[in-house]
N, C-alpha and C positions, 0 to 999 in steps of 0.2 A: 769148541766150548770147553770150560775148565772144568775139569772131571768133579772138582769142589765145587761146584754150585754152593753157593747158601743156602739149605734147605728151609722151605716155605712152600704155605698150602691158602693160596687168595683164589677168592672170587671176585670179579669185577662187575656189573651189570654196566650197562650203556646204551644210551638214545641218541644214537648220532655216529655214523657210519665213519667219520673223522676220530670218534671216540674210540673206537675197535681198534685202527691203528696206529693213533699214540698210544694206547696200552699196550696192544702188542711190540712195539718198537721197547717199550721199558724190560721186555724179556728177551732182547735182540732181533727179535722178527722185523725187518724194516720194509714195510709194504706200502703200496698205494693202494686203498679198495673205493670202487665206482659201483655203484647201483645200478642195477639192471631192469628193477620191476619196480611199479610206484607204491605209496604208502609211508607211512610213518617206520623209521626203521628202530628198533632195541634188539638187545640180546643178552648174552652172558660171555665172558671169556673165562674161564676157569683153568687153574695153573698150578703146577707142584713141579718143586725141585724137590726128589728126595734119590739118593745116593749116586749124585751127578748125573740123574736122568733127569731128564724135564718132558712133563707131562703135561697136553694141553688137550683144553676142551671148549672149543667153540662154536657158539651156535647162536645165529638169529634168525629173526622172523621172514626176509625179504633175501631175494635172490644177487648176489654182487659178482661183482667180477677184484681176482686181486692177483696184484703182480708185488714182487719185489724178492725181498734175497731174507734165506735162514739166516739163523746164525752161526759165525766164521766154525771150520774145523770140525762141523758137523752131518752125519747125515741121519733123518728122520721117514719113518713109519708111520703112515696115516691111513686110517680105514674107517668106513662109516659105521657105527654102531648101530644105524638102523638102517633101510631102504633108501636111498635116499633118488628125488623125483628127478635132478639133474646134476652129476657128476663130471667137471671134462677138468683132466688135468695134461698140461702142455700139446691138446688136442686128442689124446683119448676120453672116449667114455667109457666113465669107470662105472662098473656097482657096487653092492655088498658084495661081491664075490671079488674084488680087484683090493689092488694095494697101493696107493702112491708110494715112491720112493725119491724124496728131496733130497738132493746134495748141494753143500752148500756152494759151489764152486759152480752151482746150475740156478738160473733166476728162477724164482717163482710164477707160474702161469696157471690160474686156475678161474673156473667159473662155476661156482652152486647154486642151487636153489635153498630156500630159508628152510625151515625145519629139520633140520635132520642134524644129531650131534654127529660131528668129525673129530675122533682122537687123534692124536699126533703124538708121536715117544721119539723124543730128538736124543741122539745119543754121540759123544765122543768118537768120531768118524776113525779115531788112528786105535782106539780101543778096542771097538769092536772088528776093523781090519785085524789087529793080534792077534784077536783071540780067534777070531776065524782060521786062520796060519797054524794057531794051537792045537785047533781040535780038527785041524785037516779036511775044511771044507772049502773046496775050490770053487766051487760052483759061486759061495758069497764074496769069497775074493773076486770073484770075476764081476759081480752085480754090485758093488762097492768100488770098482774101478771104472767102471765101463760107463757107456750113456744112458743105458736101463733109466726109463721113468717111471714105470708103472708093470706089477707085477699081477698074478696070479697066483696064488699060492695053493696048496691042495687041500679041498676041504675042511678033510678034519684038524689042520694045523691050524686053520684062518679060523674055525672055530671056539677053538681053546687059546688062543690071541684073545678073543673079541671077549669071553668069556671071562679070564685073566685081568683084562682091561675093565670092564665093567664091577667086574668084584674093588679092583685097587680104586678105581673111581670111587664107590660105595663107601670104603675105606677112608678116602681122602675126606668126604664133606661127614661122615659120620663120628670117627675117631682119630681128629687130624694130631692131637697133639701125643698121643701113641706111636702113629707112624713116623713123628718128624723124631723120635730117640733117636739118639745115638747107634744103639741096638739093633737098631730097624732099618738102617742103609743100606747093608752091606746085602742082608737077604735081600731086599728088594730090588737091588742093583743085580745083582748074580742073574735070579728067577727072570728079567726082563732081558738080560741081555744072552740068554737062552732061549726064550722066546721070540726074538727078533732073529738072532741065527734060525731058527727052524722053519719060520716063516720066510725068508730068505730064500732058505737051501731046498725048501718046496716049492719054489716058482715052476709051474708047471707053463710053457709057451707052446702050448697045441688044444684048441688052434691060438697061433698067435695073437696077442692083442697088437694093433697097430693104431695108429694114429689119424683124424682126419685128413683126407689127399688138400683138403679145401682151406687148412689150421693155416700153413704160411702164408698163403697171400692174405688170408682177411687181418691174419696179426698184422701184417704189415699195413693194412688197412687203416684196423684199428689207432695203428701209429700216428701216422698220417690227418686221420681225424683229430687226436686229442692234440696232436701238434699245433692246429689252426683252429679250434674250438671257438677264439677271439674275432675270428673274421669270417667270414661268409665263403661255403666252401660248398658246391654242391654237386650232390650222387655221380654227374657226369663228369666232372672236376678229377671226383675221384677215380673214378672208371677208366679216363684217358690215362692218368697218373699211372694206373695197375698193369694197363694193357689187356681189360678184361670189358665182358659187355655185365651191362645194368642187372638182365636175369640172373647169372654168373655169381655178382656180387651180391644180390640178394639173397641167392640162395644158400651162400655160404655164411650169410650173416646170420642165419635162421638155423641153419646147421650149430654152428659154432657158436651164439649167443639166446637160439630162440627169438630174436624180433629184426625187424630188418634195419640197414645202414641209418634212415632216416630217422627211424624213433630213437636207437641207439643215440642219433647225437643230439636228437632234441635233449634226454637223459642227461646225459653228459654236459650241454652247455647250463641247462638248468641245475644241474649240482654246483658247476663252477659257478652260478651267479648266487649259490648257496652260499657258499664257500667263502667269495667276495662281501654277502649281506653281511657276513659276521665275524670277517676281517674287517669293515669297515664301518662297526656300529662306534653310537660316537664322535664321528667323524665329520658328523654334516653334510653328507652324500646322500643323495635318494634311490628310491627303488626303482626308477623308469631309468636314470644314469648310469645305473649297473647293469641295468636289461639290458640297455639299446648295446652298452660294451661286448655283452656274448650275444649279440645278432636279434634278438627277441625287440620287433617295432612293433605291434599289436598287442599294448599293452593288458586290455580285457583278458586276451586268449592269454595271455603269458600268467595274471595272476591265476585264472582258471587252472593251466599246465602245473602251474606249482604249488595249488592248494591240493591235486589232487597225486603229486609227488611227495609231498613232503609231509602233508595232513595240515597244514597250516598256510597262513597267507604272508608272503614275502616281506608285508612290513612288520609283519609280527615275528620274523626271524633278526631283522635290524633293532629291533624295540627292545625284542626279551635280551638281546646279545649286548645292548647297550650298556641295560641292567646290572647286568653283570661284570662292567670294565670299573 
């Protein structure tokens, strides 16, 4: 990331889970995010560039799952500013008391539950490597190199982090055009990029945090599913594919996602026929021609399944989207 960022301080609201990450994609985040729980989804992305850090705050109502990659020449610090009900990143469960640590050079794998704000402070990966070398901390050098995902850090550090973070947050929506001076970079850049070394060089690993034994075969799972989403693929299909049994896979899917392989891809084909309603409002296409495309032939149960996914009924996502071409 270019140590100049242009400095700016946006809020974005959004009602459409597509909307989260075409906005995030405008700040380089380039993600895919899938729905995991039904409902109407909205939220907030909230964003600041100020003295080449970039500062994110996003939060919505409904639980998703999201993959994809930061942005290039970067690595980022994310911690939940409250409790939050489900946390797994690249197959750890994290808490309040953990640290994600993304590097860009490592894809993104995450799955939350809605409520809870996630800060994220992305910073210049070869800067903060320096300055680590400067002030002769091995320990970040080595967590800055290595395949480290997710940290610990020791109390009172994660504390006065979150503490820090919550104030500058405060800062951003209350007095944004003070903090974007000229004046105001350099401190703010300094103060964060000493608090992310401390929080770093405090990774306490005992007991170790380790990862789900069950995270790669269901990812790989997971693959597998979204790959054939279009065509009729079922649980046993998958099970022979894996070389695992049914209980196995279920149980990891409940592990690692909270619901099992089946609802998971009911979710999943019903987003993509989301997706499809309004890619192809407009169009002269109907709602039963795009069902029957992701496997849904019951058409009754399908508009039921998507009214009670999306808060609305399937022709009323072709109609409103039409609206709008």
């Amino acid at each position: 990331m270019d140590i100049n960022l242009q400095p700016l301080i946006e809020t974005i609201p959004f009602h459409d889970i597509d909307e989260l990450g075409s906005q995030m994609r405008a700040f380089r985040w380039d993600m895919i995010h899938r729905p995991i729980e039904a409902g109407t989804f909205e939220g907030e992305l909230f964003v600041a560039q100020v003295g080449g850090i970039q500062f994110a705050r996003p939060i919505y109502n409904r639980g998703i799952r999201s993959q994809g990659d930061s942005p290039p020449g970067t690595i980022t610090v994310g911690i939940p500013l409250s409790t939050p009900q489900v946390f797994k990143w690249h197959g750890y469960s994290l808490s309040s008391n953990s640290a994600l640590l993304q590097k860009s050079s490592r894809g993104i794998d995450m799955l939350r539950s809605g409520n809870f704000p996630l800060a994220l402070v992305t910073i210049d990966i070869d800067s903060l490597f320096s300055r680590a070398e400067q002030t002769n901390r091995p320990r970040v050098v080595s967590l800055i190199t290595d395949s480290t995902l997710a940290i610990q850090p020791e109390p009172t550090v994660l504390r006065r982090f979150r503490s820090h973070l919550r104030y500058i947050f405060e800062l951003f929506w209350r007095q944004p055009q003070t903090i974007l001076q000229p004046a105001m970079q350099s401190p703010i850049r300094e103060d964060f990029i000493s608090l992310v070394l401390d929080v770093l060089d405090s990774h306490q690993n005992d007991p170790p945090l380790r990862p789900s034994i069950r995270h790669p075969y269901i990812k790989r799972a997971e693959e597998i599913l979204l790959d054939n989403l279009d065509r009729p693929l079922s649980i046993l299909d998958l099970c022979q594919e894996l070389h695992i049994s049914e209980r196995t896979l279920r149980y990891g899917f409940q592990e690692c996602f909270g619901l099992g392989p089946a609802t998971y891809l009911k979710i999943q084909r019903l987003n993509g026929v989301r997706r499809q309603l309004k890619a192809s409002a407009g169009r002269g296409i109907t709602v039963s021609a795009i069902a029957l495309q992701w496997g849904f032939w019951h058409m009754g149960q399908f508009a039921k399944d998507y009214k009670k996914m999306f808060g609305e009924c399937p022709s009323a996502t072709l109609r409103d989207n039409s609206l709008t071409k």
